[in-house]
N, C-alpha and C positions, 0 to 999 in steps of 0.2 A: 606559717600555718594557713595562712587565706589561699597559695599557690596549692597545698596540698590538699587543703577543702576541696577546691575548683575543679584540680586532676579529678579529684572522690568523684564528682557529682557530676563529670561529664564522662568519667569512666560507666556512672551508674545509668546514663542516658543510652550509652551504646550499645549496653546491658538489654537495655529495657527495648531498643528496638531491635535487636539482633533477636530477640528472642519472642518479639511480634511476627516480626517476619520471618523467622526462620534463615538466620543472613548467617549461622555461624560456618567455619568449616572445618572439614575435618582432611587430616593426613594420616598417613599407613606406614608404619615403620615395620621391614619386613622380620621375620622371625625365622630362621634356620636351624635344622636338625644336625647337629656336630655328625655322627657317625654316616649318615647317610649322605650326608650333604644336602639336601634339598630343603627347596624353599618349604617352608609347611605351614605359612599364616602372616596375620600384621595386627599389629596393636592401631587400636584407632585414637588418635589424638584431636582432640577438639581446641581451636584457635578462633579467636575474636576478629574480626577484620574491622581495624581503628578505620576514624573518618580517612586518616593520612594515605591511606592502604597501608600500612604496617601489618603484622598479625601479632594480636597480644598474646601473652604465654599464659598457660592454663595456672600455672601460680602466682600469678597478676589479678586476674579477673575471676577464678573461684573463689576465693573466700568473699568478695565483693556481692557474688551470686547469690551465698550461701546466706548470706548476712540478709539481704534482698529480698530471700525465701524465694528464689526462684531455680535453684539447683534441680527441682523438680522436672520443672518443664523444658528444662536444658539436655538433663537426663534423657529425658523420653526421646527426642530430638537425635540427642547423641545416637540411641538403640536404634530408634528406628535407622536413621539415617547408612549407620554401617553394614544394620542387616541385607539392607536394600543393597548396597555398593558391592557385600560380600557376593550376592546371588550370580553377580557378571561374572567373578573371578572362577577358575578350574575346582569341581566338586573338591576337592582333595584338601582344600585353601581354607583352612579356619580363619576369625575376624576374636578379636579380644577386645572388652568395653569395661572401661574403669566403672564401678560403681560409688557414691559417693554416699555416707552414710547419714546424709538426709531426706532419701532415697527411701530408706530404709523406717527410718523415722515416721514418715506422711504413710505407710502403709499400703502404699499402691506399688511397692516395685514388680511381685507379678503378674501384675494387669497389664503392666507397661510392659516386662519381659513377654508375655503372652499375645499382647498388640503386635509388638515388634517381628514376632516370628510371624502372625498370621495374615497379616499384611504384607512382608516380605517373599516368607514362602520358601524361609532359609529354615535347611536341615535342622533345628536345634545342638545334632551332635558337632555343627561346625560352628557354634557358638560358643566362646569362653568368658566369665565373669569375672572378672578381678577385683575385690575386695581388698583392705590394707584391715591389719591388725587393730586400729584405733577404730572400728565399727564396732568390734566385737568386746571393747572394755565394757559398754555400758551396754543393759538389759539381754546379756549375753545367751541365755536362753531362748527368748524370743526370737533374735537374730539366729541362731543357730537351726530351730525350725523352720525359720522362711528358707534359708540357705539348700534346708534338706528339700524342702519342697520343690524348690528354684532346682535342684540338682534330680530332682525326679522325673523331670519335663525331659531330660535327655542329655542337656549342656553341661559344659566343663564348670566349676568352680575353683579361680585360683586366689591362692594366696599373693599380694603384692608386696614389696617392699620387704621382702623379709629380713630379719635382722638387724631392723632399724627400731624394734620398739623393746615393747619389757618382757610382754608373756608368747610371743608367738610359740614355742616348745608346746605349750601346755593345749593352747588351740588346735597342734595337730594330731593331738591325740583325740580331740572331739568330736574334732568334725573332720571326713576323709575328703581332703583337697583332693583335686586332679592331677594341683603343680604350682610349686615353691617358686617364686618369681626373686631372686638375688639383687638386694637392691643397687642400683645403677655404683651407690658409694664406696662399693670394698673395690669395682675396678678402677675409682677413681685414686683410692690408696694405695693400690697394685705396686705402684714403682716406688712408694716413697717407705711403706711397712714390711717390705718383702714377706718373708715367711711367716711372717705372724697373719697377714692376710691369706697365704695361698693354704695355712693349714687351716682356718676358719671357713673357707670356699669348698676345700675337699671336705671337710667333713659335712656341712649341712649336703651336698650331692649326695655322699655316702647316706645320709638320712635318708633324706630323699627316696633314694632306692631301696634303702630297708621299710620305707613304710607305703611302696610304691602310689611313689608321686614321683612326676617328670621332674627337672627342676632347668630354669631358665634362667642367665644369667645375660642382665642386662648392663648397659653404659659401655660393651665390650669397643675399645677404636685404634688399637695396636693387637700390630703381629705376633709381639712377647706377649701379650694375654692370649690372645689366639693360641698360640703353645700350649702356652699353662692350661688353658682348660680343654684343650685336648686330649692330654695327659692323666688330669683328671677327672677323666668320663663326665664333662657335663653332657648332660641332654641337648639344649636348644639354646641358643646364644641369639642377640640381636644390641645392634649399635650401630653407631656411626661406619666402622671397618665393612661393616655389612653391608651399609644401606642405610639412608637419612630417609627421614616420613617423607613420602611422597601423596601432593596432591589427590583425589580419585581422577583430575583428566587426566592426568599423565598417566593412571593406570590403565594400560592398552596393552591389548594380547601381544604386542612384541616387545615393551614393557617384563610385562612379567615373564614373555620365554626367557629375556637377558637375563634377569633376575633369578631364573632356576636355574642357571650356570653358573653364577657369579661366587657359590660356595668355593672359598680357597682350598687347596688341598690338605692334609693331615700333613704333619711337620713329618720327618723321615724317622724313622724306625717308635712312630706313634704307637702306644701299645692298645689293645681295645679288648675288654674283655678277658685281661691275661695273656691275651696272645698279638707277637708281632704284625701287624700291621702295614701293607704294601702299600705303597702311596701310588696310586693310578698318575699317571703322566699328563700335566695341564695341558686341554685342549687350546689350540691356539685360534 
């Protein structure tokens, strides 16, 4: 108990100056368009830098934050900072910022959204929100106005984590997402559930499209999954197979041109649309 106090209270110090100084950082994990192939954005990830140099994981040191009441000012941090990193990357190149629902709570999220774009001087339409379903359990009205508001500025609003909670169905009839984001876990069930996972995946896409919202599917890091949601028209995929969050120094314009090649090709005789599908010849 006294070793885990200790970790607590000098985790909570690191806390407390990472977010004086502005010491956190953030990484890009990129986001590809299955039919097109191309890169089309990056989720931004925010990571603690330990005294040791380590980086702590955002499910380490969030609820720490949260508990702290300092998620706020982390928040703002996070927006600003991506918006800014996004400006350098090719007009085309959206930037996705987890929201976190105390955010939401303190009543300031679009002041902070509204900072973030006016000081950056990023497009808003190349901005996407991600929100998780457990924001929207409590004072769910409220929340659904800010959302509409936040969605009137110009930016995406997406849904995160889907399929992981109780009521997400009913949420997407409320409020009109942008785009269903598939939680990282059915690809991590992928091999061991087989079709009881690949028909749960097809269908929520299929959703998806009937109620046009894009849908993302995350955790993707083998080439049998790469198939399967081929197959199954997802929209956008991102994972490991893809691409691990990279730093922003490492993002450099030869960087990203490697990166807009690196989509692998359709498996052969991929169908798209109802129709055969020619797999272009990998450039070498």
């Amino acid at each position: 108990m006294d070793e885990a106090l200790q970790k607590r209270v000098a985790l909570e110090k690191v806390i407390r100056d990472c977010v004086a100084h502005g010491k956190f950082v953030l990484h890009y994990q990129p986001v590809f368009e299955m039919d097109s192939k191309r890169l089309v954005g990056f989720e931004a990830l925010v990571r603690l830098p330990a005294p040791d140099g380590t980086l702590v994981s955002p499910t380490e040191f969030i609820p720490v934050a949260e508990e702290m009441r300092m998620i706020d000012k982390i928040g703002a941090w996070v927006l600003g900072e991506a918006c800014r990193t996004a400006t350098s990357w090719p007009k085309e190149l959206t930037v996705a910022v987890n929201l976190s629902p105390s955010q939401f709570e303190s009543g300031t999220i679009e002041q902070t959204v509204t900072d973030a774009l006016k000081e950056s001087g990023l497009d808003p339409r190349r901005l996407e929100l991600e929100i998780t379903e457990s924001l929207l359990m409590h004072n769910s009205d409220a929340t659904m106005a800010t959302l509409r508001r936040l969605k009137d500025m110009g930016l995406s609003v997406v849904m995160d984590d889907f399929g992981t909670g109780y009521s997400s169905l009913s949420y997407l009839w409320k409020f009109p997402f942008d785009k269903i984001k598939i939680d990282r876990s059915f690809m991590e069930s992928f091999a061991k559930s087989g079709r009881d996972v690949e028909t749960v995946v097809k269908t929520i896409i299929a959703l998806g499209r009937e109620m046009n919202m894009r849908v993302t599917v995350e955790g993707v890091e083998t080439a049998a999954q790469v198939d399967f949601l081929y197959n199954a028209h997802a929209d956008q995929v991102q994972g490991f197979y893809f691409g691990k969050p990279l730093p922003a120094a490492d993002m450099t314009a030869d960087s990203l041109a490697q990166l807009r090649k690196s989509m692998p090709p359709a498996p052969p005789g991929h169908v798209t649309n109802g129709k055969l599908r020619l797999v272009e010849p990998t450039q070498k």
